[in-house]
GULUMVO-345041 format. One record per residue: residue number from 1; residue in one letter; x negated, y negated, z of N, C-alpha, C in turn. Coordinates in steps of 0.001 Angstrom, whole numbers, plus 500000, padded with zeros to 6 digits. Example, Ala and Ser with C-alpha at 12.3 -4.5 7.8 and 13.67 -1.06 7.14 Angstrom:
<sezas>
 resi resn   n.c1   n.c2   n.c3  ca.c1  ca.c2  ca.c3   c.c1   c.c2   c.c3
    1    A 486810 505690 507800 487700 504500 507800 486800 503300 507800
    2    S 487150 502250 507080 486330 501060 507140 487100 499970 507870
</sezas>
This chain:
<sezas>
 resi resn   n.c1   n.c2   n.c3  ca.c1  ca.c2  ca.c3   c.c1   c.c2   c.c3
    1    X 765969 563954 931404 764730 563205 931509 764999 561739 931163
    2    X 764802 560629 932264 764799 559417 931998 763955 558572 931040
    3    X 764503 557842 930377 763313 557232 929297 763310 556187 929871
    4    X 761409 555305 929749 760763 554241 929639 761645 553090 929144
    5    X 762169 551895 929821 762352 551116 929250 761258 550740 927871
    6    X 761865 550127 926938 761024 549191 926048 760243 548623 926133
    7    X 758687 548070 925662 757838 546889 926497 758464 545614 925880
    8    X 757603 544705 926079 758373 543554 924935 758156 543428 924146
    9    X 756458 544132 923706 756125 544225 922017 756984 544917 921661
   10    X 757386 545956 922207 758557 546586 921555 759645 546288 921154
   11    X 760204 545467 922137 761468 544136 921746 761170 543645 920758
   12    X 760444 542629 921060 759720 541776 919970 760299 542566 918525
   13    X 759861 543545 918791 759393 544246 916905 760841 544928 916203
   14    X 761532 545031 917523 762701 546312 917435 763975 544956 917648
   15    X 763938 544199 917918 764951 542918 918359 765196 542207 917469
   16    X 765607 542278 916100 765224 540680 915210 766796 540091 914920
   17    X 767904 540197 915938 768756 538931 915886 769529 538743 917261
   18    X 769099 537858 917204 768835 537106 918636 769945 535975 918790
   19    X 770992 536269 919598 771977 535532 920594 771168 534343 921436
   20    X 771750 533178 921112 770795 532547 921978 772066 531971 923103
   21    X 772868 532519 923893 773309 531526 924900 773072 530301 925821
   22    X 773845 529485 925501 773500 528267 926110 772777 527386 924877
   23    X 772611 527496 923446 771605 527040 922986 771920 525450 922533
   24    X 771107 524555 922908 771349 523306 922900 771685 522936 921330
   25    X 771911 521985 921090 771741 520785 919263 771041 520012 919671
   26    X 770420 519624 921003 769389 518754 921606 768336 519338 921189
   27    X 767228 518829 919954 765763 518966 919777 765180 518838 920683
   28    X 765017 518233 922192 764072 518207 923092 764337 518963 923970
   29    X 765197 519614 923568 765560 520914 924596 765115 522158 924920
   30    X 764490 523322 925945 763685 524098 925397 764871 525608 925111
   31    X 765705 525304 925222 766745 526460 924309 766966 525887 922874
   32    X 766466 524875 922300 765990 524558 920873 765057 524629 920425
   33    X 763738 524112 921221 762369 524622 921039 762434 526051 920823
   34    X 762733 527185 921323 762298 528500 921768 763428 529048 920134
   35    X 764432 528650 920296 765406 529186 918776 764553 528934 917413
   36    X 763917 527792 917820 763242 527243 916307 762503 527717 916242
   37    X 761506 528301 917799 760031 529272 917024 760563 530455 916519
   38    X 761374 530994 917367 761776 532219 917329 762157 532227 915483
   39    X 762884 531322 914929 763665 531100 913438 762589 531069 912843
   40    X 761394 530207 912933 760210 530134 912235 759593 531796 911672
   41    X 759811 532685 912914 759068 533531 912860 759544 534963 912260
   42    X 761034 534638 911979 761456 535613 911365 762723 536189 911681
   43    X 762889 535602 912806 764581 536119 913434 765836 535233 913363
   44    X 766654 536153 913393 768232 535726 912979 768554 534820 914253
   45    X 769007 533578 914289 769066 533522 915346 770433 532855 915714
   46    X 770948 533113 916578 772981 533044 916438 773199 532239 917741
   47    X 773108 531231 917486 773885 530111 918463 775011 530610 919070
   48    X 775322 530634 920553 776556 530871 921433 776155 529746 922466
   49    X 777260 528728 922461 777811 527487 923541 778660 527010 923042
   50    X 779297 527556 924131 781357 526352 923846 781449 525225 923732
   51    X 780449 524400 924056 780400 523106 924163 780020 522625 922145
   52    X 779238 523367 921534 778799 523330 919782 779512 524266 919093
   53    X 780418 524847 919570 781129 526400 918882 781993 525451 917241
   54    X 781574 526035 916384 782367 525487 915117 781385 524674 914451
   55    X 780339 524130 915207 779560 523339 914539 778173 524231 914050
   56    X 777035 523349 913232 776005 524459 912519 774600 523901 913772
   57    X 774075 525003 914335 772617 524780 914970 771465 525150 914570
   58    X 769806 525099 914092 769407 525685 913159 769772 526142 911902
   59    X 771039 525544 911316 771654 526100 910343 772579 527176 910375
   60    X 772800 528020 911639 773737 528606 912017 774822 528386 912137
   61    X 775836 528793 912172 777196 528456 912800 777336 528707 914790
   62    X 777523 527684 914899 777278 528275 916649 778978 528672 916872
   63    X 778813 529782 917643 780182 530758 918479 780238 530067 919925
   64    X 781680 530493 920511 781834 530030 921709 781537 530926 922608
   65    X 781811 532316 922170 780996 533196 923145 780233 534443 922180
   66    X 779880 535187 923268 779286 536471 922576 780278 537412 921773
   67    X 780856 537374 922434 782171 538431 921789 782471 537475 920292
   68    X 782756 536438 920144 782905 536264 918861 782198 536151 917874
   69    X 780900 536135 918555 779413 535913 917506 779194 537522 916989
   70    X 779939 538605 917858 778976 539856 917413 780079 540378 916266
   71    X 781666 539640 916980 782506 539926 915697 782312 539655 914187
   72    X 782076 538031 914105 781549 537228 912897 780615 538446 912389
   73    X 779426 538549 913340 778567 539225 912202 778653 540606 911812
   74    X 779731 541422 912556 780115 542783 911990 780594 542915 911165
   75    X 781421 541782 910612 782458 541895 909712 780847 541728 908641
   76    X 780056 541413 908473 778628 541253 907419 777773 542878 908039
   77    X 778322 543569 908982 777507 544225 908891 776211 544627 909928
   78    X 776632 543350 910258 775395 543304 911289 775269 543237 912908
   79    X 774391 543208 913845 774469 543549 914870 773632 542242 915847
   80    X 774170 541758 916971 773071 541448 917894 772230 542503 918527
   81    X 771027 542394 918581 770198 542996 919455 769654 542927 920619
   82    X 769571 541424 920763 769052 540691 921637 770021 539757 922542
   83    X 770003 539206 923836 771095 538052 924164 770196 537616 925073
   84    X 769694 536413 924747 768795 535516 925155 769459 534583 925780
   85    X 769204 534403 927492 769664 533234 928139 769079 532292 928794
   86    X 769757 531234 928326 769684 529986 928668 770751 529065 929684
   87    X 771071 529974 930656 772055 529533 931888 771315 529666 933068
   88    X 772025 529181 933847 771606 529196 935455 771807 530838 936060
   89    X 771289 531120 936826 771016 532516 937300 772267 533167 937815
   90    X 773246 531885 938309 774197 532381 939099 775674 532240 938031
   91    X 775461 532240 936630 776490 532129 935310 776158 533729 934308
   92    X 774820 534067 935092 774688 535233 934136 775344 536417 934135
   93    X 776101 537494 935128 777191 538091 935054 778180 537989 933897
   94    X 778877 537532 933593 779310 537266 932989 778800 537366 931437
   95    X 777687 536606 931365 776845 536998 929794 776424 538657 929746
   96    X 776259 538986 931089 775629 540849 930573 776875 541363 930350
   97    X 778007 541312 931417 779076 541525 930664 779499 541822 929339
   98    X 779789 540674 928495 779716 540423 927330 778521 541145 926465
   99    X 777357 540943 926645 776143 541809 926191 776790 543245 926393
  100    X 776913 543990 927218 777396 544905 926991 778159 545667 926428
  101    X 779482 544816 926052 780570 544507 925695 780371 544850 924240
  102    X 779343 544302 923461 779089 544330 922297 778205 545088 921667
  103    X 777700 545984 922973 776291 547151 922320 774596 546371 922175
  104    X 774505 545334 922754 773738 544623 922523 772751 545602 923215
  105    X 771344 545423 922485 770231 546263 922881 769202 545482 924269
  106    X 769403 544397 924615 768557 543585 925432 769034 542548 926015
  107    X 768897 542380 927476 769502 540574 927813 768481 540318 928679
  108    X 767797 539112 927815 766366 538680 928330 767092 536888 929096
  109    X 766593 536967 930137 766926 536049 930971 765262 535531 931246
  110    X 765882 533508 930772 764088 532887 930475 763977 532652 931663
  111    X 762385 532102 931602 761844 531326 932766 763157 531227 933785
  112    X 762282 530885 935131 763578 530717 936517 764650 531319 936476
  113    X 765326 532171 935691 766319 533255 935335 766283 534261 935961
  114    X 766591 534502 937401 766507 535959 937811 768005 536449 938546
  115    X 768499 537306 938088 769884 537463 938843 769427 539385 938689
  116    X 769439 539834 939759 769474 541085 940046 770532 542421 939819
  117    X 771620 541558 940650 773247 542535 940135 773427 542765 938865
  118    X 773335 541268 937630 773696 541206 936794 772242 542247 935823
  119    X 771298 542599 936139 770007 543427 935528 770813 544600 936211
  120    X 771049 544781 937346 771367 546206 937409 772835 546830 936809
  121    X 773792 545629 936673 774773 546731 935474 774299 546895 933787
  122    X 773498 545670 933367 772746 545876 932217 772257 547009 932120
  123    X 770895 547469 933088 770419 548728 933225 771353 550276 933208
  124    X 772259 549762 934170 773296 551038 934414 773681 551642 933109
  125    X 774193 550122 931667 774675 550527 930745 773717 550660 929618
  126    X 772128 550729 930539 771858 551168 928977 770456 550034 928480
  127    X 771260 548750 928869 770410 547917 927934 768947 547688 928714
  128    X 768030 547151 927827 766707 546991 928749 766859 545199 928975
  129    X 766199 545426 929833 766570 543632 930763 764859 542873 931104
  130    X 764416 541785 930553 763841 540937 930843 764119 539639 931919
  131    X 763480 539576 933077 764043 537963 933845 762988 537805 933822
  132    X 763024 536227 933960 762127 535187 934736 760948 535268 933388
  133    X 761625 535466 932157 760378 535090 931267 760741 534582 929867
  134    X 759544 534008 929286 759858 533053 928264 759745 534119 926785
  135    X 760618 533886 926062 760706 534338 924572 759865 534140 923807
  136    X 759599 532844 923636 758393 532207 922991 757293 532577 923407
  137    X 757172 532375 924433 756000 532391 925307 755141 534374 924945
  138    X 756436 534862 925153 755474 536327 925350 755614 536830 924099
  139    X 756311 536334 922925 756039 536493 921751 754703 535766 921021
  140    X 754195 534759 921717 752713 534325 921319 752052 534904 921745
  141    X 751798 535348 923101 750957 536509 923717 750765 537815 922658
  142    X 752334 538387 922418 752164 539899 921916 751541 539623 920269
  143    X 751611 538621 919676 751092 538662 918419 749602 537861 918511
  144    X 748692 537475 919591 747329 536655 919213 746836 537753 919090
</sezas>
């Protein structure tokens, strides 16, 4: 018997450390906007971009990829749940990849984010897949 994907309140509630790929050190950025509500509100939130890897984002240490962010935090114990992207549609392969790679429970692809292949090996392995929507956004929805 096949099970129901997750809804996103369910994410939401069941998700609390959150991969942010692509995530800017640019404050006017909205992969900084969306990390900072998300941090405000209660979640772990783990910087991955090669371009900031070694340096601190939100106070994090940002990783160069996923694979080394889920290492860092195993060695504490802990797990990503989430892998939140902030790339172009046609770079995401590669991130579910990796999401997978690491047991990750979700790869939510934001706004204008839709890559199909890359949702259907996510799905194949398991994980539940969000495109074309905002983090922030449907986390204000699921809590008014």
């Amino acid at each position: 018997m096949s099970q129901l994907p997750p809804s996103i309140p369910e994410l939401l509630a069941n998700c609390r450390t959150i991969a942010v790929v692509g995530l800017s050190a640019k404050t006017n950025r909205p992969s900084h906007e969306v990390a900072e509500y998300l941090q405000a509100h209660g979640y772990r939130i783990i910087p991955v971009n090669p371009t900031y890897a070694g340096t601190h984002i939100l106070g994090e240490h940002c990783h160069a990829t996923l694979v080394q962010a889920a290492a860092a935090l195993s060695e504490k114990g802990m797990a990503i749940d989430l892998v939140d992207c902030f790339r172009k549609s046609e770079d995401i392969p590669p991130i579910v990849e990796e999401a997978i790679a690491i047991g990750a429970r979700c790869v939510w692809m934001q706004l204008g984010i839709v890559n199909q292949a890359a949702a259907a090996s996510a799905g194949q392995a398991g994980l539940a897949v969000v495109m074309d929507k905002c983090l922030k956004i449907e986390h204000m929805q699921a809590t008014q």
